[in-house]
ROROVO-406099 format. One line per 3 residues: their letters; for each residue x, y, z of N, C-alpha, C, O. Coordinates in pm, whole numbers, plus 50000, padded with zeros to 5 digits. Atoms other than C-alpha are relative to their C-alpha. Layout:
N
A	X,Y,Z,X,Y,Z,X,Y,Z,X,Y,Z  ...
***
This chain:
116
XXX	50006,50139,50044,11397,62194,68730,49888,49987,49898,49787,50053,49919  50109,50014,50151,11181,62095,68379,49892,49917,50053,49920,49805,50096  50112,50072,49998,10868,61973,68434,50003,49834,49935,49970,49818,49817
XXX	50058,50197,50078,10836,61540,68341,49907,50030,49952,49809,50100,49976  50090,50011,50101,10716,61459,68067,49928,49865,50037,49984,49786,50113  50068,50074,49956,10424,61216,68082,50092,49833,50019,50156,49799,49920
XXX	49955,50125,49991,10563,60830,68229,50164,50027,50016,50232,49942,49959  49888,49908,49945,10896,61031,68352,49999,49990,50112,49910,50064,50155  50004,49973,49832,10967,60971,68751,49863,49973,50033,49775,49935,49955
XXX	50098,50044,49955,10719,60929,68985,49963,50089,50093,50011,50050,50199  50025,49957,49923,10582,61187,69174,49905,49991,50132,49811,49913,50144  50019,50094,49929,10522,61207,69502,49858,50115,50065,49873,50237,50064
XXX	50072,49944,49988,10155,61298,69643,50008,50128,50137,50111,50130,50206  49968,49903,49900,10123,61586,69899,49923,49957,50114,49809,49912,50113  50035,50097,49890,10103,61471,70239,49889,50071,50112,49834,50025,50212
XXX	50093,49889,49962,09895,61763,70334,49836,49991,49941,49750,50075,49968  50144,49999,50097,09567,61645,70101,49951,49957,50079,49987,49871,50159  50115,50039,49897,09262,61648,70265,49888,49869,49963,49821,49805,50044
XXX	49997,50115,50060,09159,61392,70051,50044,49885,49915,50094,49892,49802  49858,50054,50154,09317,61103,69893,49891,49868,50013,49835,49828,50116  50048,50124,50023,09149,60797,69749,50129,49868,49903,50217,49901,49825
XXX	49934,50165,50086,09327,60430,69588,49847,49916,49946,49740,49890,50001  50132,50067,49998,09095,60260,69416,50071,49914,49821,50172,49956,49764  50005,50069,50089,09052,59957,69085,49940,50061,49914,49825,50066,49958
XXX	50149,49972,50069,08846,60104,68821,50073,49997,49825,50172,50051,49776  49961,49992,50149,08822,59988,68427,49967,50124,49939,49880,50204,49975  50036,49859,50039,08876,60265,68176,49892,49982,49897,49886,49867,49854
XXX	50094,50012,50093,08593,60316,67933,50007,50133,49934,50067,50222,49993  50024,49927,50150,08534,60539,67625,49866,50074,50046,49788,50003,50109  50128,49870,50041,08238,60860,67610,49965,49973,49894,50021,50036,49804
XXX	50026,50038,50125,08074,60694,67341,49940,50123,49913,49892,50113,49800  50000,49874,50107,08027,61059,67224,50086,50033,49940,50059,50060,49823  49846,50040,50038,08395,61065,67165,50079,49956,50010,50184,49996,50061
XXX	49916,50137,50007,08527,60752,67106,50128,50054,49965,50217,49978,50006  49841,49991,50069,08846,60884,66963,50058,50099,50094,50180,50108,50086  49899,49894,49897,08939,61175,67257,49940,49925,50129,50048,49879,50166
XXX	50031,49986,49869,08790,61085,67579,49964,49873,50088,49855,49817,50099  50031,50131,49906,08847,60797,67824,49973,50086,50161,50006,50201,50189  49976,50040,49883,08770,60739,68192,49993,49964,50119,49948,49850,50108
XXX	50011,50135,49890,08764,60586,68515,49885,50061,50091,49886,50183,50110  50093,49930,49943,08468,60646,68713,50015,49940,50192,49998,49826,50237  49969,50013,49871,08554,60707,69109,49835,49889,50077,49717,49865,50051
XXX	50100,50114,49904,08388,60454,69377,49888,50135,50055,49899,50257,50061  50065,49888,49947,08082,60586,69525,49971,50059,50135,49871,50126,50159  49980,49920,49920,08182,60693,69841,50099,50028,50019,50155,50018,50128
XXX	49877,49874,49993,08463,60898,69745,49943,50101,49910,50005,50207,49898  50015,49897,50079,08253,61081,69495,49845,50075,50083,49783,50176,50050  50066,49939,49875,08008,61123,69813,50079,50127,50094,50041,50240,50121
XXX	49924,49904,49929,08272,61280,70008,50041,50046,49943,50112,50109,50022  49940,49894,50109,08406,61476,69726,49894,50066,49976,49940,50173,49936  50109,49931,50030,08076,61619,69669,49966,50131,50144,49954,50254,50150
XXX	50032,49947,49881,08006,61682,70036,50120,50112,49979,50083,50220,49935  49885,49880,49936,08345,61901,70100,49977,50107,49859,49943,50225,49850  49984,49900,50195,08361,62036,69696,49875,50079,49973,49868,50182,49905
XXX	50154,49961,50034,07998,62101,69686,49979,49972,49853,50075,49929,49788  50029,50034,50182,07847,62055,69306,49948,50118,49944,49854,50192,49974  50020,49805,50104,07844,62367,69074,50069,50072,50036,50081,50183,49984
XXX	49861,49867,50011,08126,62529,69208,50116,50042,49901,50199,50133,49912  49894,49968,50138,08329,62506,68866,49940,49939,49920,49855,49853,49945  50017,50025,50146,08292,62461,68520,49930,49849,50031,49973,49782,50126
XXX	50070,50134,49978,08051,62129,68494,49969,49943,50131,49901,49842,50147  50024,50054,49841,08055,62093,68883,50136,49907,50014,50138,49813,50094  49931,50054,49956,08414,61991,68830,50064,49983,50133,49989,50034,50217
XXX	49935,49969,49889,08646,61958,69129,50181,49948,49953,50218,49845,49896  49815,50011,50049,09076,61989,69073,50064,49860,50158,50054,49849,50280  50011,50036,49933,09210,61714,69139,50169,49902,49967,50180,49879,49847
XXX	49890,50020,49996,09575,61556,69172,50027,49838,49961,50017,49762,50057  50021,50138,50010,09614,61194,68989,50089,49940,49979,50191,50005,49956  49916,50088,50016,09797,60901,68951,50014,49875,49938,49959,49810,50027
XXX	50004,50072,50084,09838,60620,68720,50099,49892,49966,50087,49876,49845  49867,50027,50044,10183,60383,68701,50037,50136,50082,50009,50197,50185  49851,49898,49925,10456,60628,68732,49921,50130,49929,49990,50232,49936
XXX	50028,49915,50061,10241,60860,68544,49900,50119,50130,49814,50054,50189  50043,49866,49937,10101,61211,68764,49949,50072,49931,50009,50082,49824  50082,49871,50072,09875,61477,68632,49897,50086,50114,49840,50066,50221
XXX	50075,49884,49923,09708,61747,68760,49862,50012,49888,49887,50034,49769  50125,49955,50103,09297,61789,68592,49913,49990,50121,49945,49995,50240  50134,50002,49944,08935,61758,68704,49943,49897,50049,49926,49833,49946
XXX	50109,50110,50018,08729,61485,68814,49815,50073,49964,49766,50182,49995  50172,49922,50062,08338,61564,68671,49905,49897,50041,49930,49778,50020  50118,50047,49923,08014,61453,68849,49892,49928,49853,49851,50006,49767
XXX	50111,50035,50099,07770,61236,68596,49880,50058,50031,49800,50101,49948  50115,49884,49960,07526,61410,68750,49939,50059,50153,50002,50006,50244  49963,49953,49857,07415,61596,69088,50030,49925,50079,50127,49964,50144
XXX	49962,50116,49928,07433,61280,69279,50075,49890,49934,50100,49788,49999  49920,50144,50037,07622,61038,69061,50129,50041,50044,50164,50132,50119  49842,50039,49923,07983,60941,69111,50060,50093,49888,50011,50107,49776
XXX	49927,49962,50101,08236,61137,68949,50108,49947,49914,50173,49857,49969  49945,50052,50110,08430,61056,68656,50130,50051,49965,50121,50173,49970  49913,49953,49970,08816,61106,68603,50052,50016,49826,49992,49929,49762
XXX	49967,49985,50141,08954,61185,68236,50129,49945,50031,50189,49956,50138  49870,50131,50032,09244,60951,68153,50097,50053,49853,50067,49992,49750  49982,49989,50124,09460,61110,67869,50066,49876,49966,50098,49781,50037
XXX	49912,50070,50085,09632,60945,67578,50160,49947,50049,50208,49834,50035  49888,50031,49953,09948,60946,67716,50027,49942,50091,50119,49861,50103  49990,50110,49824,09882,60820,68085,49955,49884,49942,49997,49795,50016
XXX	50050,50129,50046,09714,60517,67876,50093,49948,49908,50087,49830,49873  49837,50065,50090,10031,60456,67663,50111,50011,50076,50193,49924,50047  49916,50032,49896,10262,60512,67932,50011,49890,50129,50091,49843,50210
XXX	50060,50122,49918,10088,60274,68107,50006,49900,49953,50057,49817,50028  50063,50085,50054,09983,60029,67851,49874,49967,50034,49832,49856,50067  50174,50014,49916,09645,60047,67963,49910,50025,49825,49957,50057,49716
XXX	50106,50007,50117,09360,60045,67698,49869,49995,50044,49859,49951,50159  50091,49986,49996,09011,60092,67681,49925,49883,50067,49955,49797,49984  50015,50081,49971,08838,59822,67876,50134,49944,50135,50117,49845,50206
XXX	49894,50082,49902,09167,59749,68115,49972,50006,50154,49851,50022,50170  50014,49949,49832,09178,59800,68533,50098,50061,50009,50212,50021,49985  49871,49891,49939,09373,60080,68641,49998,50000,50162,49895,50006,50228
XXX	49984,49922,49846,09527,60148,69013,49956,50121,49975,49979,50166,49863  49948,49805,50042,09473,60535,69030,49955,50020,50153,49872,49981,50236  50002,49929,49859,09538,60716,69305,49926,50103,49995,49883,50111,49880
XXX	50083,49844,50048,09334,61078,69329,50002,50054,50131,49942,50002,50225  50014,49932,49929,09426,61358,69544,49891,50114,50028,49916,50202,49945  50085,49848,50055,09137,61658,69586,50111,50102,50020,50216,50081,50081
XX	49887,49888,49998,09324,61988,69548,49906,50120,50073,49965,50202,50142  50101,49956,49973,08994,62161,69632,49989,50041,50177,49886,50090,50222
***
């Protein structure tokens, strides 16, 4: 079966995740690169308990893999820690934000599985 393309079906999360969060959060801009990089920054006690189980520095930036959701839109990426104790931060592409209609400044649902 072909992989969906972004805003394609709706997949469905795995009922086996040891963590799953729902949460409101507006998207915002990396005012280092305004033109590639939005996104939503997790509540802070899910990026407590994502820290606790994930630990911080175990991948590239102290990411952790992580299973997301958006609308009908699904992706598989990272969430990334602002720093050892801050909350982590979820990257939002282009496409989940036009499949959405979502924009810089909007409130997103997003769901977020850890994969970790």
């Amino acid at each position: 079966m072909p992989r969906p393309r972004y805003g394609e079906g709706v997949a469905e999360f795995p009922s086996d995740a040891s963590l799953s969060y729902e949460f409101r959060a507006p998207l915002w801009v990396w005012e280092v690169r305004r033109d590639l990089w939005t996104f939503v920054t997790l509540p802070e006690d899910a990026s407590d308990e994502i820290r606790a189980r994930a630990g911080f520095g175990g991948r590239g930036f102290g990411s952790v893999p992580v299973r997301a959701r958006i609308g009908t839109v699904t992706w598989r990426t990272s969430v990334f820690p602002q720093s050892a104790d801050g909350p982590y931060d979820l990257p939002v592409k282009r496409a989940v934000r036009e499949a959405n209609g979502l924009s810089p400044g909007d409130t997103a649902t997003v769901q977020v599985d850890v994969l970790a």
